[in-house]
C-alpha positions in Angstrom: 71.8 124.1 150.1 75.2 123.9 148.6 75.2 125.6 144.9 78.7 125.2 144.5 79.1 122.1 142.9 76.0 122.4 140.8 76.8 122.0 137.1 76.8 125.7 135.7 74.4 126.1 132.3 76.8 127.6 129.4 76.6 127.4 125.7 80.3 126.3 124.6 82.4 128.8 122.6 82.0 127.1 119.4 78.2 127.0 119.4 78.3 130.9 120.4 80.4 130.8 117.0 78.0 128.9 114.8 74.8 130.6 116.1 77.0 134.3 115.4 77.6 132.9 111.9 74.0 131.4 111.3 72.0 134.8 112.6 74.5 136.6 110.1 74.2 134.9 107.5 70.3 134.2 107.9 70.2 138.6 106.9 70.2 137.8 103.9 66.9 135.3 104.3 65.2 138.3 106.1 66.6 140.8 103.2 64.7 138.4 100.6 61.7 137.8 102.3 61.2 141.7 102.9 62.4 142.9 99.3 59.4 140.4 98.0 56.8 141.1 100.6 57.0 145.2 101.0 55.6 145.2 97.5 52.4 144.1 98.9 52.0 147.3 100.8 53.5 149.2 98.1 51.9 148.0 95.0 48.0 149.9 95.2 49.9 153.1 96.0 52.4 153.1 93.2 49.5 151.6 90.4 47.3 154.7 91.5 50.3 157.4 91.6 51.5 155.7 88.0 48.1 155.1 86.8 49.4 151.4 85.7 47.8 149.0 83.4 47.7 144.9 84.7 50.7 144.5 82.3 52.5 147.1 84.1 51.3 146.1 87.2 52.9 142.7 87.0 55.9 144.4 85.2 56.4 146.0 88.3 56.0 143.4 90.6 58.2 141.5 88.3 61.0 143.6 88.0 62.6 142.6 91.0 62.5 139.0 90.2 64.2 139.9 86.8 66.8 141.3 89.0 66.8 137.7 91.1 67.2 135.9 87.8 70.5 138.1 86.8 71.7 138.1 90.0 71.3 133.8 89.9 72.7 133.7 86.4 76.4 134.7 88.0 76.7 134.0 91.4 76.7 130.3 91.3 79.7 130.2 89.7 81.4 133.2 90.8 80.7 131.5 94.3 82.5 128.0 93.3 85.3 130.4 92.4 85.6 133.1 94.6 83.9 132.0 98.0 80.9 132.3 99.5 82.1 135.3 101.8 82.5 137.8 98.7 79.7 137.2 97.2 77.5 137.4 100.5 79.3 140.7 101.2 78.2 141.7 97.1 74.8 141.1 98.0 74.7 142.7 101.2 75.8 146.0 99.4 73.0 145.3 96.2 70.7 145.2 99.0 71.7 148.5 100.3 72.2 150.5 97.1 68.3 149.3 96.0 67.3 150.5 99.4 68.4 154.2 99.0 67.8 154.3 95.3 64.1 153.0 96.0 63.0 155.4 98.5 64.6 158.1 96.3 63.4 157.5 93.3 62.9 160.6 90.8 60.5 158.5 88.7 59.2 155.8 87.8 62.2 154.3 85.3 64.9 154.4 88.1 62.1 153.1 90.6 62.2 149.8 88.4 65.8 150.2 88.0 66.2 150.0 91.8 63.8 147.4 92.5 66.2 145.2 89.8 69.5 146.1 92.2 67.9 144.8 94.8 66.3 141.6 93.3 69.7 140.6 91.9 71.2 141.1 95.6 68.3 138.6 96.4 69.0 136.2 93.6 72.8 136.1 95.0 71.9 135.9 98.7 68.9 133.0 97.7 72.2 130.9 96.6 74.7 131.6 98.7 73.3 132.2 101.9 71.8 128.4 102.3 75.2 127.1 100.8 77.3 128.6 103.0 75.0 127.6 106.2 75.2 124.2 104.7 78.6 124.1 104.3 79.3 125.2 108.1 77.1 123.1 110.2 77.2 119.9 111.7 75.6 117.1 109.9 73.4 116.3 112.8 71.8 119.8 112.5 72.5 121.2 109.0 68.8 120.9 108.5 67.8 123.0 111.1 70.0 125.6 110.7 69.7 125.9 106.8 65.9 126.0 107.8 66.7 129.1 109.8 67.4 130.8 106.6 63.7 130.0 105.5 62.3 131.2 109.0 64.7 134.8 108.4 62.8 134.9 105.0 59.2 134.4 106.8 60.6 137.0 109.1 61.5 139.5 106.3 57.7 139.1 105.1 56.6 139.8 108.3 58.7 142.7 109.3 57.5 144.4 105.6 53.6 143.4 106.5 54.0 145.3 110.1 56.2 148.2 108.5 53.8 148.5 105.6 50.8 148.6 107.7 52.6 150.8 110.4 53.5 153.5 108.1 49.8 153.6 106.8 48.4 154.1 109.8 51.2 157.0 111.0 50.1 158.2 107.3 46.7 158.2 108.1 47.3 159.8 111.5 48.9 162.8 110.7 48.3 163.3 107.0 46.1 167.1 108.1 49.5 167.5 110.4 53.8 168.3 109.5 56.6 166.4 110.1 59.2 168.3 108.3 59.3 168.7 104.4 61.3 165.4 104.2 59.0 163.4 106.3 56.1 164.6 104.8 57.0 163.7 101.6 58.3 160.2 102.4 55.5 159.3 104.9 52.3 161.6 104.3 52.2 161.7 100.5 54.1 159.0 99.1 54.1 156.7 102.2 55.4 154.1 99.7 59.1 155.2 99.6 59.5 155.0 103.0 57.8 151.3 102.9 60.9 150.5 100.7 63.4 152.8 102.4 63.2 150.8 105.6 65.4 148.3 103.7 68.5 150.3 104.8 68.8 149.0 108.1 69.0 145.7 107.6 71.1 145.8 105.0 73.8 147.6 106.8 73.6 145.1 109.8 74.1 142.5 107.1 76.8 143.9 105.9 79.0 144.9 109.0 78.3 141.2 110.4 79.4 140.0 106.9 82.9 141.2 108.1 83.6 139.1 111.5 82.7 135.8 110.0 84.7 133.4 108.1 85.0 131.6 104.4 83.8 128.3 104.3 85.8 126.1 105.5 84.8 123.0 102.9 85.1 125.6 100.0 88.7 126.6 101.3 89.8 122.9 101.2 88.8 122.3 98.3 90.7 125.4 97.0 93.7 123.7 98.1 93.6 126.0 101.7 93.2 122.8 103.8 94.3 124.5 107.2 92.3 127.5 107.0 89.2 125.2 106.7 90.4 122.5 109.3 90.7 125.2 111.9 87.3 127.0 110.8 85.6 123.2 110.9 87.6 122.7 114.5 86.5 125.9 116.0 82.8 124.9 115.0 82.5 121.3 115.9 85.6 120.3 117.5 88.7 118.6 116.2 87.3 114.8 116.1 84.1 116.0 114.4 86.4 118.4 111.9 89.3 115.1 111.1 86.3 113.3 110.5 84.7 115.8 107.7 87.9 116.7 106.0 89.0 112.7 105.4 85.5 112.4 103.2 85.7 115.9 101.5 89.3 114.0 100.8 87.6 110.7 99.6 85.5 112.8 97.4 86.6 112.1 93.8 88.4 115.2 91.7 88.7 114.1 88.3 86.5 116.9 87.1 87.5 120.6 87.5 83.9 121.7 89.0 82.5 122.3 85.8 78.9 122.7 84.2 79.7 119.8 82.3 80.2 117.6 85.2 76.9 119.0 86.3 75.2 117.4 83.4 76.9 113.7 84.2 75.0 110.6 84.1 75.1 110.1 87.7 74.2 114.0 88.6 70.8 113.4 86.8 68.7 112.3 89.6 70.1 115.1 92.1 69.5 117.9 89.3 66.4 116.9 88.7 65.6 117.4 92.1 67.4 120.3 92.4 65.0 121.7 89.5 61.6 120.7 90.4 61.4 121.4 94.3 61.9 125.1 93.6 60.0 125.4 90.7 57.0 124.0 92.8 57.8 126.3 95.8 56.6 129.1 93.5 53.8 127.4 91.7 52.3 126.2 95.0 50.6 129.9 94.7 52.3 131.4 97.8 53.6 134.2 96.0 49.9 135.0 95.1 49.5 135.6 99.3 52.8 137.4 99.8 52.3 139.9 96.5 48.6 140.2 95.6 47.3 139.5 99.0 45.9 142.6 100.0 44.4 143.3 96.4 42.9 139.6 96.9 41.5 140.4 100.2 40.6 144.1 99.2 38.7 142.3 96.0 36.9 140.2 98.3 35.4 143.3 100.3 37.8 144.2 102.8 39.1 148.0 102.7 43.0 148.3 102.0 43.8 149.3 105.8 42.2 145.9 107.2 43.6 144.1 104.0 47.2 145.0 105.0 46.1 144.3 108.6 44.9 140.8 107.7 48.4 140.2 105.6 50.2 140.3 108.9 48.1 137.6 110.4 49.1 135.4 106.8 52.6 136.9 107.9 52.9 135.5 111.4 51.2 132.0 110.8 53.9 131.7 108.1 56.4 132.6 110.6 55.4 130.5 113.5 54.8 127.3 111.2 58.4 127.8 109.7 59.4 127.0 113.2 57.9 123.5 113.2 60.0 122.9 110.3 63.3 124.2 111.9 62.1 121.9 115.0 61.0 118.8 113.7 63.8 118.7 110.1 66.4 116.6 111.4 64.0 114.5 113.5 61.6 113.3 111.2 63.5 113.9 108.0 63.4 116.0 104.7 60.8 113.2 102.8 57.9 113.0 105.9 58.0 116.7 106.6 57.5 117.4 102.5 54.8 114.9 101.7 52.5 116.0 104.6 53.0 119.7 103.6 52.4 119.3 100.5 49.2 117.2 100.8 47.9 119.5 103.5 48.6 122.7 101.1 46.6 120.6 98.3 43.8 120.3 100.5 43.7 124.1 101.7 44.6 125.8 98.3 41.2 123.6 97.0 39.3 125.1 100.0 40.7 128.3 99.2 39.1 128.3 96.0 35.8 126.5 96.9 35.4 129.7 99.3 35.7 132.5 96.4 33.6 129.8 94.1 30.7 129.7 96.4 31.1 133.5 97.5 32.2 133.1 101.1 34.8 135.6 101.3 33.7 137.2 104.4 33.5 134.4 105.8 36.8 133.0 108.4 36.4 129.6 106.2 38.7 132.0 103.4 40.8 133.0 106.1 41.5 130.1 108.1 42.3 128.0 104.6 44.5 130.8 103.0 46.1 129.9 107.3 46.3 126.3 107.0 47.7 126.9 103.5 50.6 129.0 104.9 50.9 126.6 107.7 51.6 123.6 105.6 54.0 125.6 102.7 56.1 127.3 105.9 56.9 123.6 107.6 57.6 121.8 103.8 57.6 123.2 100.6 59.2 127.1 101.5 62.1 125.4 103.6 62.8 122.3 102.3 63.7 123.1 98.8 66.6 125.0 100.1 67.9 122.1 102.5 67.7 119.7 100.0 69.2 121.9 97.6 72.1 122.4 99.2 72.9 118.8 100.5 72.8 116.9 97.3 75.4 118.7 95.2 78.9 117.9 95.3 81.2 120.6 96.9 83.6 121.7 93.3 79.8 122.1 91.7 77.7 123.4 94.8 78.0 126.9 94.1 76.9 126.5 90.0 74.2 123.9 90.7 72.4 126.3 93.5 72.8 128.5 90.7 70.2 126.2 88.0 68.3 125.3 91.0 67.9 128.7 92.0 67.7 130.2 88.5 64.6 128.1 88.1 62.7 129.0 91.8 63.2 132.9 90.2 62.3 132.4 86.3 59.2 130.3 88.1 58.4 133.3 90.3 58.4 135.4 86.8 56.2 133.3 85.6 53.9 133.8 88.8 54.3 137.4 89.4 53.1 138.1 85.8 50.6 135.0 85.7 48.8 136.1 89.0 46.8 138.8 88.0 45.9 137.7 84.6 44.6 134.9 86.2 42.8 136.5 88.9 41.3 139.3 86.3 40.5 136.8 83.7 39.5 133.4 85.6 38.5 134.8 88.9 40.6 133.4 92.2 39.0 130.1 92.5 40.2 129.0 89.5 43.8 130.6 90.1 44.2 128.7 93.7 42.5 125.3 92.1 45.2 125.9 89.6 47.9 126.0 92.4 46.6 123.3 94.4 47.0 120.9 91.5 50.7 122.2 91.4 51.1 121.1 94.9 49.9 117.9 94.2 52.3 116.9 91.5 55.1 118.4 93.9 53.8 115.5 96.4 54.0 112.9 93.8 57.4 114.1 92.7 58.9 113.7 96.2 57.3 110.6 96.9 59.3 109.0 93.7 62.3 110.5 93.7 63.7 112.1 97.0 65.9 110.0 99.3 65.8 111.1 102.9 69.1 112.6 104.0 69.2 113.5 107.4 71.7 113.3 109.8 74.1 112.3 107.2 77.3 114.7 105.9 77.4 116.6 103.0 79.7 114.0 101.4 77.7 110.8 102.6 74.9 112.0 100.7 77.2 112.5 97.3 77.1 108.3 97.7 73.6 108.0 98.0 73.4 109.1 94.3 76.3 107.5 92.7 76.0 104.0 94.7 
């Protein structure tokens, strides 16, 4: 058989480029996801070595996402006018400096302190890092690679679940035995630090790849560096695809400076609202009740903290592996189809949910395979989708500042949640807390159904038109 003229299977230099630049920029997805989720792990070990009250239980768990909320309130528009790079390379370092400052601790005021650096370097990398994927790829598969940066966050939750429960059991294991004084200290009696401390390595990776890739190329044209972004758009799509994209950034009007006023036009209404609600219903959907209180949920319900963290890595991987469907099926079916099936399906499991700690079957799989399908239907529409659409639907001169509000509003939301959670699980029980979220869910399907178009497969300037046309 002659193998010589067989075609040769290779992946083309500039999609060996945009993969570099998406698995990059996607660290800061899996920085967010495990910042958020190693609390889980955390959280019964610091309320008994604090001896904290529920308010300072949820201050705790809030902390971070007051850090998210500062960290929103300027990187928007430092972003609009300093690029996307900087501000990716700023949170890459927040993450790192919360990191160290976590796992060494002296008490339990620079604990909080710590946990705020690194929310804020979440709040910066939750704007930025979907902008800047969205502002790199190719229309025909923005959506799947902005959805990459939802399936690093499910990743980040489950690399904390595994960590957290790995560390506990070498804990466990050798807590009659010595590893050294440092060791012992950071894995035997306060297993915790280490649990946070782990956040070091990612971070550094996030930040060394931070230096080998480029600016955006639409944000350096529209800074008046048109051939830095032409050859940046060239070496990732080619030079027809690249011609094409800079004539409609071109066509895009520039009357307005890129200001928050311009954000607040008439004809910016419908995309803001948007903007607005999908985040704020990502966090009322009552995932974060999984990712932070899950194994206090499952630990409530009769199952001992070791199996609790065990179960949380099960939650973790069917959140990963349903992401996937999502970054699969986004720019095939749409943003709309994907979104109003997983938000009916979570309505139907987060009522399930509920029904099971109503009726008192929480040993039962009924609770876990729900609290499953729930996951399952949040990872492939609600988690991911808020961020696609968020980042299509904005205008380049006021991307940065409207991720910002949009943003700003998924975090002040998650607040909310974070303190919400266990007043409502102490107070109202948890079938009454996940009824409460599955009704959230189902306004979120309503809200989509009215007002978002379907953008697929369209550039980030054709979709400017669908809004003012």
């Amino acid at each position: 058989m002659n193998l010589k003229n067989e075609p040769q299977v290779s992946y083309p230099k500039s999609t060996l480029f945009l993969i570099a630049i998406t698995l990059v920029a996607t660290l800061g997805g899996l920085l967010f996801g495990f910042d958020m989720a190693v609390i889980s792990g955390v959280l019964p070990f610091v309320k008994q070595q604090f001896s904290l009250s529920p308010a300072a239980e949820g201050w705790f768990v809030s902390s971070a996402l007051v850090g998210c909320i500062i960290g929103v309130a300027f990187a928007g528009e430092l972003s609009d006018r300093f690029g996307r790079k900087k501000l990716l390379m700023l949170s890459a370092l927040l993450f790192l400096c919360s990191a160290i400052g976590t796992a060494g601790s002296i008490d339990y005021t620079l604990l909080i302190l710590a946990r705020m650096m690194g929310g804020m370097g979440v709040g910066v990398a939750s704007i930025v890092a979907p902008l800047y994927i969205s502002e790199i790829a190719p229309a025909a598969i923005r959506g799947r690679l902005v959805t990459c940066y939802q399936l690093a966050i499910t990743a980040g939750i489950l690399v904390a679940y595994l960590t957290n429960a790995g560390l506990l059991s070498l804990s466990l294991t050798y807590q009659h035995q010595s590893l050294g004084e440092l060791l012992n200290y950071i894995v035997i009696q306060e297993v915790w630090r280490s649990m946070l401390g782990l956040g070091v390595i990612p971070s550094l990776l996030f930040l060394i790849g931070l230096c080998f890739v480029p600016e955006s190329p639409r944000w350096l044209i529209y800074q008046g560096r048109e051939q830095e972004g032409i050859n940046i758009l060239t070496r990732i799509s080619g030079s027809a695809s690249a011609a094409a994209d800079v004539f409609l950034l071109k066509k895009t009007p520039k009357q307005e400076s890129g200001s928050y006023k311009e954000l607040f036009a008439k004809e910016m209404r419908r995309p803001l609202l948007i903007g607005l609600l999908l985040p704020l219903f990502s966090q009322f959907s009552g995932i974060n009740a999984i990712i932070y209180y899950g194994p206090r949920i499952l630990n409530d319900a009769g199952v001992n903290i070791t199996n609790a963290l065990s179960g949380q890595i099960i939650f973790g991987l069917a959140n990963f592996l349903f992401t996937l469907i999502a970054v699969w099926k986004v720019d095939q079916m749409g943003r709309r189809p994907l979104y109003i099936i997983g938000s009916v399906g979570a309505t139907i499991s987060l009522f399930f949910t509920g029904w099971c700690f109503y009726s008192g079957a929480t040993n039962s799989i009924a609770l876990v395979i729900s609290i499953i399908l729930f996951l399952a239907c949040f990872a492939f529409s609600i988690g991911p989708l808020k961020f696609v659409i968020a980042s299509e639907i904005f205008p380049t001169r006021i991307r940065g500042r409207a991720m910002g509000l949009s943003i700003m509003v998924m975090w002040i939301a998650d607040t909310i949640v974070g303190q919400l959670t266990p007043l409502l699980l102490g107070s109202a029980g948890a079938a009454v807390t996940f009824w409460f979220f599955a009704s959230c869910c189902l306004v979120s399907f309503i809200v989509v159904c009215k007002m978002v178009p379907e953008t697929k497969g369209k550039s980030l300037e054709e979709v400017q038109d669908i809004f003012i046309h």
